[in-house]
C-alpha positions as CSV (number, residue, x, y, z in Angstrom):
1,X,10.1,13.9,92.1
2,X,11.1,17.8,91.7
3,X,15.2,18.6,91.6
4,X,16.3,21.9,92.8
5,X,17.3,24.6,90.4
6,X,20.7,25.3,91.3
7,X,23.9,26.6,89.8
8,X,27.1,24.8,90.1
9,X,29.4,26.8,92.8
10,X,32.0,29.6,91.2
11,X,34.4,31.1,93.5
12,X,35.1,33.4,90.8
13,X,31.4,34.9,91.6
14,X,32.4,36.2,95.1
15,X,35.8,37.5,94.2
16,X,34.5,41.2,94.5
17,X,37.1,43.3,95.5
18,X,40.9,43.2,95.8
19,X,40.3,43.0,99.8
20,X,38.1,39.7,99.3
21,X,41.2,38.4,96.9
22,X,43.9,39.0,99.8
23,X,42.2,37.1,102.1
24,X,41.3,34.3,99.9
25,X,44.7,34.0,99.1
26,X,45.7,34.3,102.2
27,X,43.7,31.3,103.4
28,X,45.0,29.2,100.2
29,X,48.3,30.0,100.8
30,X,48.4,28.7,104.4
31,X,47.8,25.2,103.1
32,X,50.7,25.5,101.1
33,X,49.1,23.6,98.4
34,X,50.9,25.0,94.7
35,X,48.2,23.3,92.8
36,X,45.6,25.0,94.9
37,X,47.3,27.9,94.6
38,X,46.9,27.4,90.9
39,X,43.4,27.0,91.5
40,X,42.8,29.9,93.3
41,X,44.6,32.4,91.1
42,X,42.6,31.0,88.2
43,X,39.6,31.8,89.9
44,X,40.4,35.4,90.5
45,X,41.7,35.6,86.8
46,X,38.4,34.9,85.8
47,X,36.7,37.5,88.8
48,X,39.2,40.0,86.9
49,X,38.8,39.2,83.3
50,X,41.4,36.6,81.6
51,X,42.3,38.4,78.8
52,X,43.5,41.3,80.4
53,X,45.6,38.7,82.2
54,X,46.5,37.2,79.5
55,X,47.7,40.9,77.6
56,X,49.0,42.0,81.0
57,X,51.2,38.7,81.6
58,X,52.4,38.0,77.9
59,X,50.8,34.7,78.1
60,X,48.1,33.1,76.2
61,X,44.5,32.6,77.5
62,X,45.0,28.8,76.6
63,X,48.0,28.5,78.7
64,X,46.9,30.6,81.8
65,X,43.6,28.5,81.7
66,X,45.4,25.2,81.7
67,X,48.5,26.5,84.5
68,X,45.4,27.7,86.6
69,X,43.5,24.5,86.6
70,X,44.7,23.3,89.5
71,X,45.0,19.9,87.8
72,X,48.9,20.8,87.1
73,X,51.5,22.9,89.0
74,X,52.4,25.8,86.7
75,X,56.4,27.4,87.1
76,X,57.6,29.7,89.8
77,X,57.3,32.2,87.0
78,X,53.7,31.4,85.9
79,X,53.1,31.9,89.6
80,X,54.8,34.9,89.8
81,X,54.0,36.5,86.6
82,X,49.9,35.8,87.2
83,X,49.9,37.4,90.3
84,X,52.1,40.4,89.4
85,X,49.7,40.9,86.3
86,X,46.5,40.4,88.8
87,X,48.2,43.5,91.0
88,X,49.3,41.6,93.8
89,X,52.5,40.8,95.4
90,X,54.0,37.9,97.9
91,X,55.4,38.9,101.3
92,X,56.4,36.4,103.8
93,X,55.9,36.7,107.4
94,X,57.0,34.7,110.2
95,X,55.0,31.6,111.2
C-alpha cells in the first residue's frame, strides 16, 4: 500500500501580502473567537518573520509563540501590541 507524500497544511505559507493578511483577519475576526484570533496572528507572525516581531513588539519569541498558539488567550495588550508590531490596526464597523 503507497501513502501520499504530503505536507502538513501551514496557513503561514499563503500569507503573501498584507492584502491576503486583512482579509484573513477579517474572516477570523467575524467569529469573534480571541483564541483564534491568537491563532491567526501567530500565523501571520510567522508569514512575516517572528523575530522582527519579537524586536518590533518588545517581547520574547518564547512568549509571542506561546500567546499566539491559540491554545491560550493572550492580554488585550498582547493583542494589541502584535498587531501594531505586524503593521496593522483594528477599526470597528457597524454590524
Amino acid at each position: 500500500m503507497k501513502t501520499a507524500n504530503t505536507r502538513r497544511f501551514d496557513m503561514a505559507n499563503y500569507l503573501q501580502s498584507d492584502d491576503d493578511i486583512a482579509v484573513y483577519l477579517d474572516l477570523v475576526l467575524e467569529d469573534g473567537d480571541a483564541a483564534e484570533l491568537a491563532a491567526a496572528l501567530g500565523h501571520i507572525a510567522r508569514a512575516k518573520g517572528m523575530a522582527q516581531l519579537a524586536q518590533d513588539t518588545g517581547l520574547s519569541r518564547e512568549s509571542l509563540y506561546k500567546a499566539l498558539s491559540g491554545h491560550r488567550t493572550p492580554s488585550a495588550d498582547t493583542l494589541m501590541r502584535v498587531i501594531r508590531g505586524l503593521g496593522f490596526r483594528l477599526s470597528i464597523q457597524p454590524h
